[in-house]
C-alpha distance (Angstrom), angle and dihedral (degrees) to the residues before:
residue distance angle dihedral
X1 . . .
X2 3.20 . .
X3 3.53 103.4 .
X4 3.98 81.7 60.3
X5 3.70 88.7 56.2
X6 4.00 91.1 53.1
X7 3.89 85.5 46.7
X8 4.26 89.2 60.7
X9 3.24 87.7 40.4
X10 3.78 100.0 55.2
X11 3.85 89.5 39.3
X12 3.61 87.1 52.5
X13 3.68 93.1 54.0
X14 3.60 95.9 41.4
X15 3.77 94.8 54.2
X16 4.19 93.9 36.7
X17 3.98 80.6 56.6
X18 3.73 95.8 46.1
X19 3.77 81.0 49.1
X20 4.13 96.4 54.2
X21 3.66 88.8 31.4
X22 4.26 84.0 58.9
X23 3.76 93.2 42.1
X24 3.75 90.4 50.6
X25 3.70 95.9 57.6
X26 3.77 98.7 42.3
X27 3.86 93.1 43.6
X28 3.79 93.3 40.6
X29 3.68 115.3 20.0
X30 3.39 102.7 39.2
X31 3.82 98.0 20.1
X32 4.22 85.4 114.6
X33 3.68 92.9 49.5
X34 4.16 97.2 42.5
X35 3.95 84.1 47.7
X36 3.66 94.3 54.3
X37 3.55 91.2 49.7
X38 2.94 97.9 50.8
X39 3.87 98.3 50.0
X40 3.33 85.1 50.7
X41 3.99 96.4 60.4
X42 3.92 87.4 34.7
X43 3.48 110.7 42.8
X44 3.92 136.3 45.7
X45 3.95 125.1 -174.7
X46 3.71 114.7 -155.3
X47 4.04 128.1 -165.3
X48 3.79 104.3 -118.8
X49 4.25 90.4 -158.5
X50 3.77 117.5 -127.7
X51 4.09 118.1 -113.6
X52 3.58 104.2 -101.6
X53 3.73 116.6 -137.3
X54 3.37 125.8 -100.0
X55 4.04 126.4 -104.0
X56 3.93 108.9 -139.2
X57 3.96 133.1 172.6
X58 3.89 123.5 -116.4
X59 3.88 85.7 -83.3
X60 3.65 97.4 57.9
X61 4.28 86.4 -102.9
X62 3.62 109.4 152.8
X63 4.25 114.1 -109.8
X64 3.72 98.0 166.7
X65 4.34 132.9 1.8
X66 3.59 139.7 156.9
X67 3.83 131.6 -103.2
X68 3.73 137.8 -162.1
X69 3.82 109.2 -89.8
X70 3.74 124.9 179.0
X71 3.91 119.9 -138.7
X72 4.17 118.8 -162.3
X73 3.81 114.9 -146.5
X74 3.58 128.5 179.0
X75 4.18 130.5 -148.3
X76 3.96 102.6 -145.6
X77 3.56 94.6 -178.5
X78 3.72 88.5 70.9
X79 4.06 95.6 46.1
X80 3.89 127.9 89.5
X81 3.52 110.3 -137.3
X82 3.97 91.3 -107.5
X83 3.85 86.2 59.0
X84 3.44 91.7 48.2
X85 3.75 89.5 50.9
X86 3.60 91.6 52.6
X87 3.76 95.0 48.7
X88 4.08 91.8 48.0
X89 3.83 83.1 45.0
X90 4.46 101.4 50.8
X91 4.05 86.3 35.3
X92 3.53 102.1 58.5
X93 3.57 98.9 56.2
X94 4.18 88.9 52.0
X95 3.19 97.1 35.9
X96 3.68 110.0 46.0
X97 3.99 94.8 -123.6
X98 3.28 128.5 126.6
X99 3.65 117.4 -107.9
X100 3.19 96.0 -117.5
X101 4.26 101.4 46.4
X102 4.16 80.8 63.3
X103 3.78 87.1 52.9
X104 3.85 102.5 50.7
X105 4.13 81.9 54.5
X106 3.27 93.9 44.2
X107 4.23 103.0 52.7
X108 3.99 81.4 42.3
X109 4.20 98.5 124.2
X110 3.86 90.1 -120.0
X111 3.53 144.7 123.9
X112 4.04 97.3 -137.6
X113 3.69 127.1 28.0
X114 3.66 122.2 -177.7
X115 4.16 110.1 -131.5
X116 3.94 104.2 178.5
X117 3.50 120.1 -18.0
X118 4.44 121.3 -161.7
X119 3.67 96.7 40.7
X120 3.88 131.6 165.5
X121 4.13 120.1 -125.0
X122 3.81 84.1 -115.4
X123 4.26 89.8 71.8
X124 3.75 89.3 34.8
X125 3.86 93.7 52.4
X126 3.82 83.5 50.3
X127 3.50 98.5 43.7
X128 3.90 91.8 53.8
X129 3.23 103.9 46.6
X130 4.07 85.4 63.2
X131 4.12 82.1 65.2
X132 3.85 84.4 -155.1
X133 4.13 109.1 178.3
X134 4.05 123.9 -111.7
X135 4.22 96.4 29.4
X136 3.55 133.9 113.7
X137 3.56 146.4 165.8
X138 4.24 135.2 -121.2
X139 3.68 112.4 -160.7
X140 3.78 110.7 -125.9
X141 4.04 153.1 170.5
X142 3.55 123.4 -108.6
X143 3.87 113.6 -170.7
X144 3.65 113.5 -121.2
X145 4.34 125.1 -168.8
X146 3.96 94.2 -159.4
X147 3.94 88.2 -163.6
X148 3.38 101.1 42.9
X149 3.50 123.2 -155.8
X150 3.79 90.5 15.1
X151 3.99 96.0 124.7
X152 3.03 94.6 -13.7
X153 3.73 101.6 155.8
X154 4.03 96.0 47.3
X155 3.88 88.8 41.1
X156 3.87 95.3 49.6
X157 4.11 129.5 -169.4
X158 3.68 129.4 -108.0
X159 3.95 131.2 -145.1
X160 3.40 133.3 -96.7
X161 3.73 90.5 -83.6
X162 3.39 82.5 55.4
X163 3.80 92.9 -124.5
X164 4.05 102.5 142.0
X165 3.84 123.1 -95.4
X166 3.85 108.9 -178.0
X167 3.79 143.3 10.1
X168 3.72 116.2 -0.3
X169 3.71 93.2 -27.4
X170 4.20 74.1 69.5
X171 3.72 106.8 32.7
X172 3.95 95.6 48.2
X173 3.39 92.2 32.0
X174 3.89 93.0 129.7
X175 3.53 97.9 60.7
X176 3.77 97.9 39.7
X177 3.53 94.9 47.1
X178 4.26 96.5 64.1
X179 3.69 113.0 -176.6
X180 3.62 129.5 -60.0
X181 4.00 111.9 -126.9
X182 4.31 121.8 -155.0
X183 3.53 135.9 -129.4
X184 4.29 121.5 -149.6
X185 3.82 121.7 -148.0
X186 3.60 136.1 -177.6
X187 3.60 133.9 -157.7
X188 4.17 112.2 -135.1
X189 3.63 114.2 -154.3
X190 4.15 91.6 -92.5
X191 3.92 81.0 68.5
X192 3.80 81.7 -109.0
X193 3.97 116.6 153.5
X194 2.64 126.7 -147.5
X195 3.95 148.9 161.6
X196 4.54 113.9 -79.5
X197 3.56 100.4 -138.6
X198 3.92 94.8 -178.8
X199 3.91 90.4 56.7
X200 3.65 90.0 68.5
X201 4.05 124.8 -119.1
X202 3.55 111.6 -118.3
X203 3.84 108.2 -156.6
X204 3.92 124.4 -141.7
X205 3.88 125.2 -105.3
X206 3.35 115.2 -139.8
X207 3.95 120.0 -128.9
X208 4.08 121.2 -115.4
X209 3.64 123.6 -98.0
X210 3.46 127.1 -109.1
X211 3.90 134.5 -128.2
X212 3.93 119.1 -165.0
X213 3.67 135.5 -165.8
X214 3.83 90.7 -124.9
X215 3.78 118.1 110.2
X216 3.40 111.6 -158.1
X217 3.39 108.7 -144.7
X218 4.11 89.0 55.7
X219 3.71 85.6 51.4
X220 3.81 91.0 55.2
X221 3.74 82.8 55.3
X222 2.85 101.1 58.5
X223 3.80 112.7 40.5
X224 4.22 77.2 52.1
X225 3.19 87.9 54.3
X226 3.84 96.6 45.1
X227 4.25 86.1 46.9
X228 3.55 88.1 61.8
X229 3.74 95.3 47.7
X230 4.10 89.3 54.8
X231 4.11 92.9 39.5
X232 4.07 91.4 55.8
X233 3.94 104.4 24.7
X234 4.22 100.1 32.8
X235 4.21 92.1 -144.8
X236 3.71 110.5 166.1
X237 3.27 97.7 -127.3
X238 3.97 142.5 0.2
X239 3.57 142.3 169.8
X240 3.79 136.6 -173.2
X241 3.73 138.9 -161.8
X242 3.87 134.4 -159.3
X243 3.71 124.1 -164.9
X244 3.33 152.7 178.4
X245 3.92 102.6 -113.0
X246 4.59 90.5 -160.1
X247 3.76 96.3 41.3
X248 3.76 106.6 28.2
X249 3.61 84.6 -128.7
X250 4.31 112.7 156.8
X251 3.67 110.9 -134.6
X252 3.41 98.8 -178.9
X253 4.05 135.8 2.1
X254 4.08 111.7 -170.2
X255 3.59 127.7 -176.8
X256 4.12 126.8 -161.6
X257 3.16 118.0 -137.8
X258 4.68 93.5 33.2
X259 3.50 134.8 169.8
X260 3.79 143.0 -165.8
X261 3.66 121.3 -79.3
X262 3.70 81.7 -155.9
X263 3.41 94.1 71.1
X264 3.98 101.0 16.9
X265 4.08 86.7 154.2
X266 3.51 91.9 73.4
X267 3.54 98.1 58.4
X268 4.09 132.7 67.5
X269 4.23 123.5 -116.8
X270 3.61 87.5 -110.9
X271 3.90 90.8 64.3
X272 3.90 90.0 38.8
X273 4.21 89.8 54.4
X274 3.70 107.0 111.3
X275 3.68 95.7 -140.5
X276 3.80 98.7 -171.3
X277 3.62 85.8 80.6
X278 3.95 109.6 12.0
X279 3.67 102.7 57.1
X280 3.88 126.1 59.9
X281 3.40 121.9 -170.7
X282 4.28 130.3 172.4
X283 4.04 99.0 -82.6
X284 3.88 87.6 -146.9
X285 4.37 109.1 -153.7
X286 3.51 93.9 -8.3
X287 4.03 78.1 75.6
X288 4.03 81.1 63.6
X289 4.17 94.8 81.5
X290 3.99 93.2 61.2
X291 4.09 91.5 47.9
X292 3.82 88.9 38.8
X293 4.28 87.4 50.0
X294 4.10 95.0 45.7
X295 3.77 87.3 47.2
X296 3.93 92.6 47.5
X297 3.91 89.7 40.5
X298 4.37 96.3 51.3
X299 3.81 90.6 43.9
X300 3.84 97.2 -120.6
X301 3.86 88.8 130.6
X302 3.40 145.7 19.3
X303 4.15 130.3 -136.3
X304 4.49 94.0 -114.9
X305 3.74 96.4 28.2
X306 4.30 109.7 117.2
X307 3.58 122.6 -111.7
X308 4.31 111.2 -164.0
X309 4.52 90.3 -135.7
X310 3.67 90.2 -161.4
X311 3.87 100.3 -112.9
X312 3.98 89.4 -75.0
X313 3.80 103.2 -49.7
X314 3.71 137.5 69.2
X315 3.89 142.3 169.6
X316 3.39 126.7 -122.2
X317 4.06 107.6 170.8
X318 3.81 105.3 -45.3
X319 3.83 90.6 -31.8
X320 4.17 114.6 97.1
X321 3.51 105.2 -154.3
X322 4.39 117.6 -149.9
X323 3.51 134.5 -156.2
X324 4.19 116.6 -148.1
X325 3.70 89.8 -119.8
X326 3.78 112.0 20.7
X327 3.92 117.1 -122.7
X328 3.53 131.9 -156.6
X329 3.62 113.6 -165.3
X330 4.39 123.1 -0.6
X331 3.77 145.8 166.9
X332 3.79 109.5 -115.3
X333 3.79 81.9 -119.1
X334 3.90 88.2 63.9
X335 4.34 93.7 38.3
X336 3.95 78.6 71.8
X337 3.95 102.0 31.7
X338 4.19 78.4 53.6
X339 3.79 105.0 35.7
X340 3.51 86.8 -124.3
X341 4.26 100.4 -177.9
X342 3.70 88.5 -165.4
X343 3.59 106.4 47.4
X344 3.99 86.7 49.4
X345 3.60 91.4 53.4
X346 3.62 89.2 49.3
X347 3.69 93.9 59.6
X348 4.20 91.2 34.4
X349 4.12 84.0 68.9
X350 3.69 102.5 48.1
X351 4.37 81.5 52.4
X352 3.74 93.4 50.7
X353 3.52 132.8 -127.1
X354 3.97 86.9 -99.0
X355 3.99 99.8 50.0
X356 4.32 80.6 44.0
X357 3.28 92.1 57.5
X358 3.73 99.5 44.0
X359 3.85 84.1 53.1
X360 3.57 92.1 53.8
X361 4.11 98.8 51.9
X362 3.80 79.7 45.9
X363 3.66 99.9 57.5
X364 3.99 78.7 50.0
X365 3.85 108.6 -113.8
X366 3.48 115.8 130.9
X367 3.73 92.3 57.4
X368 3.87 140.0 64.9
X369 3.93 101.8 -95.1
X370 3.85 85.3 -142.0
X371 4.07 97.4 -115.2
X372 4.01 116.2 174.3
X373 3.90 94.0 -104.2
X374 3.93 133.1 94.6
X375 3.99 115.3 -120.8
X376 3.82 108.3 41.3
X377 3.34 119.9 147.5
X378 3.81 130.4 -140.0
X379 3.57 97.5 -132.0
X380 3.92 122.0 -135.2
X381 3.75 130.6 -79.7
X382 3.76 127.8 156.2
X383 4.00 117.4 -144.1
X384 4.10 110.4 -125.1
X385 3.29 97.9 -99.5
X386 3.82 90.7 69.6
X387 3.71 96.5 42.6
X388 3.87 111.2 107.9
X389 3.33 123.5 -129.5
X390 4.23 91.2 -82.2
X391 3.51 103.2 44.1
X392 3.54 87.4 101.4
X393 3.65 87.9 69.5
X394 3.56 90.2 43.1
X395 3.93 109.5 46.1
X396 3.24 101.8 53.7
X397 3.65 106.4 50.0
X398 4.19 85.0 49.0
X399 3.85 103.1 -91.7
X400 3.82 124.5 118.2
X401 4.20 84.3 28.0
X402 3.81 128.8 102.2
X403 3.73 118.6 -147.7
X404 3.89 144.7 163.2
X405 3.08 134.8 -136.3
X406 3.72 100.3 -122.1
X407 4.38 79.1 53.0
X408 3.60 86.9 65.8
X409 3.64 100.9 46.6
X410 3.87 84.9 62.3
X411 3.54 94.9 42.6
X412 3.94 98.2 56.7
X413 3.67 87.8 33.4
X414 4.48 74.5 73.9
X415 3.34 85.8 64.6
X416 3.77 104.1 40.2
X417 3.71 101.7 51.5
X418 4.12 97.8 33.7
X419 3.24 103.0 -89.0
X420 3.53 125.8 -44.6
X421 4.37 130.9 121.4
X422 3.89 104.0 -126.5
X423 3.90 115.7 -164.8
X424 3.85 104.9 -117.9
X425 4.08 120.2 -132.0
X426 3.51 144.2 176.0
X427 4.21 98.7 -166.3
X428 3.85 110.4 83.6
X429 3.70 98.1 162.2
X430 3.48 159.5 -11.7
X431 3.47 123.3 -134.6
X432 3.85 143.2 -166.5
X433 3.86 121.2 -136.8
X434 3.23 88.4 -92.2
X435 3.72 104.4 60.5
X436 3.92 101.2 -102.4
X437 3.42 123.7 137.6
X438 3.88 108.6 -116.2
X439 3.54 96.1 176.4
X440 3.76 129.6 12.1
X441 4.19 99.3 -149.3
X442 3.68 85.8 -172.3
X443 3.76 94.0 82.3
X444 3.81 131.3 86.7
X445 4.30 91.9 26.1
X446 3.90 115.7 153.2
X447 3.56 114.4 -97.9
X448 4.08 118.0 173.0
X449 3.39 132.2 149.5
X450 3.62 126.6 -109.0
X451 3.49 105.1 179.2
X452 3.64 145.0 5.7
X453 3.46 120.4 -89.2
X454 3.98 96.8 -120.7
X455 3.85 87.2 64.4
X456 3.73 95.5 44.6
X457 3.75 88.8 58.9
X458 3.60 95.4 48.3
X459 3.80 98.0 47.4
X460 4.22 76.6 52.9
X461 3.13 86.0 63.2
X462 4.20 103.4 46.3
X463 3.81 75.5 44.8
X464 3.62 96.2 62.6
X465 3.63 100.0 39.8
X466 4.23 83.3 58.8
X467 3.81 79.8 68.0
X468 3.40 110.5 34.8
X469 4.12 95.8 40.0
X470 3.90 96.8 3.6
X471 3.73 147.7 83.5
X472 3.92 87.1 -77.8
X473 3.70 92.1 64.8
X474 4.26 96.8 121.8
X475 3.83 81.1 56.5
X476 3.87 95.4 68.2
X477 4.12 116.6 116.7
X478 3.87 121.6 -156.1
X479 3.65 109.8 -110.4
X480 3.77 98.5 12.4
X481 4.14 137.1 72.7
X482 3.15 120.3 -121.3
X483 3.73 133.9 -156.8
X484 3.33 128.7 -163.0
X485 4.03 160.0 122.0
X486 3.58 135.2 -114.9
X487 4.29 126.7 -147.3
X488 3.28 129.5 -162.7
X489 4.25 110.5 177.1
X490 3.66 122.0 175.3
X491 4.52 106.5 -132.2
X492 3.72 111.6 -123.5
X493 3.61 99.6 -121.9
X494 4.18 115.4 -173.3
X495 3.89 87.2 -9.0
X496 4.02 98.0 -58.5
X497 4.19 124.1 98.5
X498 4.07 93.1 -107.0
X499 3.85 117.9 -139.5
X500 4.43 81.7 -143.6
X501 3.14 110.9 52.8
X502 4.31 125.1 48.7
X503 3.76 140.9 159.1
X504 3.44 109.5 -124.2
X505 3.82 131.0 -163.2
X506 4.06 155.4 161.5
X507 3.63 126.1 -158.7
X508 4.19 126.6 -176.8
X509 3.35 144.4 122.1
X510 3.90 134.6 -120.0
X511 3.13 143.9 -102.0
X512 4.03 82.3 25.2
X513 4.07 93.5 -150.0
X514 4.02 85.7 43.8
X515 3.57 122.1 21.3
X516 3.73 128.4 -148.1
X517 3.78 106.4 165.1
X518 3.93 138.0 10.0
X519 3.78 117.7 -128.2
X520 3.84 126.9 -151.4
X521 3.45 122.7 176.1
X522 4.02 122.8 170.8
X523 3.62 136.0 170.0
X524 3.50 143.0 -175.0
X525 4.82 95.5 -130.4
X526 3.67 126.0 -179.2
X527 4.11 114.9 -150.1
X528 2.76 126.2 -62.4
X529 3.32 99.5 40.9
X530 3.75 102.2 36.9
X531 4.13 109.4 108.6
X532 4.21 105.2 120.5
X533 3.78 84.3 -142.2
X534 4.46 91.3 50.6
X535 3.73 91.8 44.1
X536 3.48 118.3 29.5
X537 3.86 105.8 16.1
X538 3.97 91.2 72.5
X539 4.40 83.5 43.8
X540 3.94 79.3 56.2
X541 3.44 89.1 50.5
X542 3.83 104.6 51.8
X543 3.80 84.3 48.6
X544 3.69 100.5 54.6
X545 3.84 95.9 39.5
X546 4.26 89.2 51.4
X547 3.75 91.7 46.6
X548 3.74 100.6 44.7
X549 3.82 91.4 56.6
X550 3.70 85.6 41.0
X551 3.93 93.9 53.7
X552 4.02 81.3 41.2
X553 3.71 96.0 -119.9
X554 3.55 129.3 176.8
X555 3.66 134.1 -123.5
X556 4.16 114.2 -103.8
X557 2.93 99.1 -111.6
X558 3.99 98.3 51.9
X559 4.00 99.6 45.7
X560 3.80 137.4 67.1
X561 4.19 109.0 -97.8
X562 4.14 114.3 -127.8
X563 3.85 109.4 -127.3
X564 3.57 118.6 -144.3
């Protein structure tokens, strides 16, 4: 008997130390591995997205701002597979998704599944009132560009995060964005979620707002303005830039062919490129006003004295260089109102390729100008020492140099507002809720001068006789002066200059006497219509005329003229 008794006893023992011994290494041992499973079945942390700031013109007008989405998640750990069935089933037909897409997330072995994120209260009214098990819902933003294409390619898009892509939406990305918050839930045994108060909630910061230089109503202008170029003259492409010559300030960036940053998905990069900035391409005789300014600025000509323009063709080396129409004998004044290649050449050699090319860096190409948006390009410029031996019939008259357009907004701004390279930008300000100014981007732009202010008013002048007596006649306003440049560059096509295919351009300011904006309009032309002064000297012209009345500007004749 009592050996029995010792028997129980032992087996007792045995088993209650089996028990401890169990207890020990699932409380202890694995108590870090048991916990994380279990959080992991229990508990679910969701981003709660930060408000991103909203995009506005220089009048406050509304280019890009978020509204309330509604995103549908499921929790498949807490659905039988004939639930899950019936979800994939109900969904499908409201949602668009195949049946079986909603499966695959559904049997994922996870906690939280997104279903369809960005939806309207419409689908989520519909989708509740089907009080199917194992769903819920995470209130969101969805970015919304109520005008569309309006600016599109200086304003940008951003994913589906809602992190920014392009344009500003890109380049202040950091300050839009804000900082997204999260949210904690648990699970209770009932499957019931429900929000995990001692986790902490960790709210969302809203991003800053954003002011640009941009006025809408001169960027509805001018992408009218640039429709009407592509609807009579069929270029493949074009762009066009207004700016304040004294501030550096962009008024308006347009693009040819755009797209909706609405629906950016739709669309290719190529259509997305903002080519204002991105693409360079030779400028052809617009080129002519920076040799015609270092020539007029070192004294080694003067505006009436006669250069002999060889009849329309002269040799430099083994190259024979042509004018369009030939010339015989012309003031320097008239080698620019005439795009005359040869009498700018003339004058380009007495200057130097050295003193040229010091002119050029000057007038800033060669170099990013430093403008608020991602993608710009630098141009191209070769140093002296890798010119050949006919670059100096090239150079000057635009060939064998890579520019963009937003390059030669700051390089006739020189000669607009007396002299001086202003740093071009888009960002005016940043903004709390409230309306204060956080951060005035304005401040701590380049500013340098380039030349003196006597030879910025006489290439004015050369400027406005192109206009009034010029190849930039069809750019001429009633009322107002105009000054201006046309271009004309043949497109290297397989490696050769072709006769087709050109980029075509005209530059200027207005009023001529008294500036107010800088106009730059560029496209990409195929013959016939390819002349800068045909195509986009009369696009200059419905741009200047619209924004003059816009700005409320007077006539010459009836207002007071600035002096430099």
């Amino acid at each position: 008997m009592n050996k029995r008794i010792y028997a129980l006893w032992f087996v007792f023992f045995l088993l209650l130390g089996l028990e401890l011994g169990r207890t020990v290494y699932l409380q202890v041992l694995r108590h870090d591995f048991f916990l994380e499973q279990a959080r992991r079945q229990h508990n679910v942390s969701i981003v709660l997205p930060a408000k991103r700031g909203v995009i506005t013109d220089r009048n406050k007008r509304a280019f890009a701002f978020d509204i309330v989405s509604f995103s549908l998640y499921a929790q498949p750990r807490s659905m039988s597979s004939a639930q899950k069935e019936e979800v994939a089933e109900r969904l499908s037909r409201i949602l668009g998704l195949s049946r079986d897409k909603i499966l695959s997330r559904l049997y994922k072995d996870k906690a939280f599944v997104w279903i369809r994120r960005k939806l309207d209260l419409e689908t989520k009214k519909r989708i509740d009132s089907l009080k199917l098990p194992g769903l819920g819902w995470i209130r969101e933003f969805t970015r919304f560009y109520p005008d569309k294409s309006l600016a599109s390619h200086v304003v940008g898009f951003v994913n589906v995060d809602r992190r920014g892509m392009a344009g500003v939406e890109l380049y202040y990305d950091d300050f839009l964005r804000g900082e997204d918050g999260k949210m904690y839930l648990i699970r209770d045994g009932r499957t019931v979620t429900l929000p995990l108060e001692s986790e902490g909630y960790v709210s969302p910061r809203s991003g800053v707002n954003l002011e640009l230089t941009i006025d809408k109503v001169i960027q509805s202008i001018t992408e009218s303005a640039l429709d009407w170029m592509v609807e009579k003259f069929k270029p493949s492409s074009a762009w066009a830039v207004v700016m304040d010559p004294f501030t550096g300030q962009v008024l308006a960036m347009a693009v040819r062919p755009t797209f909706d940053p609405n629906r950016f998905y739709e669309v290719d990069p190529e259509t997305m490129r903002n080519r204002a900035i991105t693409d360079m391409y030779e400028p052809g005789s617009v080129f002519k006003i920076i040799t015609a300014s270092a020539a007029l600025e070192e004294g080694v000509v003067s505006e009436e004295e006669k250069i002999f323009c060889e009849n329309g063709a002269y040799r430099v080396f083994s190259h024979i260089l042509h004018d369009y129409h030939p010339y015989g004998e012309l003031t320097f004044k008239q080698v620019i109102e005439k795009s005359s290649n040869i009498g700018t050449v003339k004058v380009a050699q007495r200057l130097g390729k050295e003193r040229l090319y010091d002119y050029i860096l000057r007038f800033g190409f060669g170099r990013k100008t430093g403008i608020d948006l991602p993608g710009e390009t630098p141009g191209s410029l070769k140093k002296p020492s890798f010119w050949s031996k006919i670059s100096i019939s090239a150079v000057p008259i635009g060939q064998e140099v890579g520019v963009s357009a937003i390059q030669l907004a700051c390089a006739v701004s020189v000669i607009a507002n007396g002299g001086y390279w202003v740093q071009p930008y888009v960002g005016r300000a940043l903004l709390d809720w409230k309306g204060f100014v956080l951060k005035d981007l304005s401040k701590g732009k380049e500013r340098r001068r380039v030349i003196s202010p006597l030879t910025a008013s006489r290439l004015r002048e050369i400027m406005k006789a192109v206009v009034e007596t010029g190849t930039g006649r069809r750019a001429q306003l009633e009322g107002f002066s105009v000054a201006g440049k046309t271009g004309t560059a043949q497109r290297i096509v397989d490696g050769r200059y072709s006769n087709v295919y050109f980029n075509s351009s005209f530059v200027g300011f207005v009023p001529g006497e008294d500036p107010e904006v800088v106009i730059v309009v560029s496209a990409r032309t195929k013959k016939p219509f390819h002349f800068g002064g045909v195509v986009c000297a009369p696009t200059f012209k419905r741009i200047a005329q619209d924004v003059l009345n816009y700005l409320g500007i007077a006539p010459t004749a009836s207002r007071e003229v600035k002096k430099d």
